[in-house]
C-alpha positions in Angstrom: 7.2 61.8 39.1 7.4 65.0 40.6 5.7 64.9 44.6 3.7 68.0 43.3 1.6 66.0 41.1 0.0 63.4 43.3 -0.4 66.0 46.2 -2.5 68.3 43.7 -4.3 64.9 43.1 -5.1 64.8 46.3 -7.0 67.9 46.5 -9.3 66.3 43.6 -9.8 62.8 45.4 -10.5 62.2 49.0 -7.8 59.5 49.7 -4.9 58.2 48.2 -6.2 54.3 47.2 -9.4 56.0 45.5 -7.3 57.8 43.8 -4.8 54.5 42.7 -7.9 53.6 42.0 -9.3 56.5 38.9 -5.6 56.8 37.8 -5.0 52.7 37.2 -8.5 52.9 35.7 -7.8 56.1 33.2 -4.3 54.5 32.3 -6.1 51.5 31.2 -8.3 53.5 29.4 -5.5 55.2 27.5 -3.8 52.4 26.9 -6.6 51.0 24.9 -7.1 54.3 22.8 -8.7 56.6 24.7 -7.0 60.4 23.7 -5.6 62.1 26.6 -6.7 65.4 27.6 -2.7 66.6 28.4 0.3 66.3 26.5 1.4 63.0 26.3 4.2 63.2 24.1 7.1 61.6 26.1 4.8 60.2 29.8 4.1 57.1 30.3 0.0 56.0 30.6 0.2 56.2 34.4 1.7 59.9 35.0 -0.6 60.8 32.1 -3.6 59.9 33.6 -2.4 61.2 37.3 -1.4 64.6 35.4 -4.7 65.0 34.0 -6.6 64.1 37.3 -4.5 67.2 38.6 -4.8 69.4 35.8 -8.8 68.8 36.4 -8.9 67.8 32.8 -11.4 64.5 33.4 -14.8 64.2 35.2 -13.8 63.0 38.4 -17.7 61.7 38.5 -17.8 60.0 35.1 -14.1 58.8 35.8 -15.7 57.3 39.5 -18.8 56.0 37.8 -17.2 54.2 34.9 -14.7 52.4 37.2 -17.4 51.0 39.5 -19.3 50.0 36.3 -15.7 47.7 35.4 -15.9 46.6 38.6 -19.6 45.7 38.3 -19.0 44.2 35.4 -16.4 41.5 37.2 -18.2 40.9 39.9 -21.2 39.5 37.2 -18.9 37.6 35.5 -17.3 36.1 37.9 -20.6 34.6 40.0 -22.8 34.7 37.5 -25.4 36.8 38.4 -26.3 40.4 38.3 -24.8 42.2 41.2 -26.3 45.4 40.5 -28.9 44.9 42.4 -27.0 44.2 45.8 -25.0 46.8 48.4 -21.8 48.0 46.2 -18.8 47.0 48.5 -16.3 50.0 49.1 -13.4 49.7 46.5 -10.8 48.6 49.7 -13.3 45.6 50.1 -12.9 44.9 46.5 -9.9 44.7 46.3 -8.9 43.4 49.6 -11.1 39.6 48.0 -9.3 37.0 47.8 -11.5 35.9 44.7 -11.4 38.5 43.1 -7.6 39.6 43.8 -6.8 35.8 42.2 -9.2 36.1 39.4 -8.3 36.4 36.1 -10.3 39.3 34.2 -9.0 41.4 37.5 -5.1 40.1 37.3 -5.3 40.8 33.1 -4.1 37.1 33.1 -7.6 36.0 30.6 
């Protein structure tokens, strides 16, 4: 992948692990169907969704928002109760748990 691409990412996302983050999240999301905005003819999920966070083809905001609702979403299945109503953790705090880094909705090993 060219360098080009992830540095015009980086004038759409304010650091580098959010922006992991979105493109991990949109992949996913194309890989279970969702139509990509770009060409996609001969890319692979990953440069596809990192192509059309720099081509400002997505909703950064709706992108942000839907990945903190997954994330939500784990965190109530995995203790059992509804964290929505609780301070959201910073994504590096997410991620950095041990629980949830071993977990197996998070690892795709469920």
């Amino acid at each position: 992948m060219e360098t080009t691409v992830i540095e015009t990412c980086m004038e759409c996302v304010e650091d580098r692990f959010k922006l992991v983050m979105l493109a991990v999240h949109r992949a996913r999301a194309l890989e279970n169907g969702a139509e990509p905005s770009v060409d996609a003819s001969q890319d692979k999920h990953d440069v596809v969704a990192l192509r059309e966070i720099a081509e400002k083809k997505l909703d950064m905001e709706e992108l942000d928002m839907s990945l903190r609702y997954r994330y939500e979403e784990l965190l109530m299945t995995m203790y059992g109760r509804d964290e929505r109503n609780r301070d959201y953790p910073s994504y590096p705090e997410m991620v950095s748990s041990p629980s949830l880094a071993e977990h197996k909705e998070f690892t795709g090993e469920g």
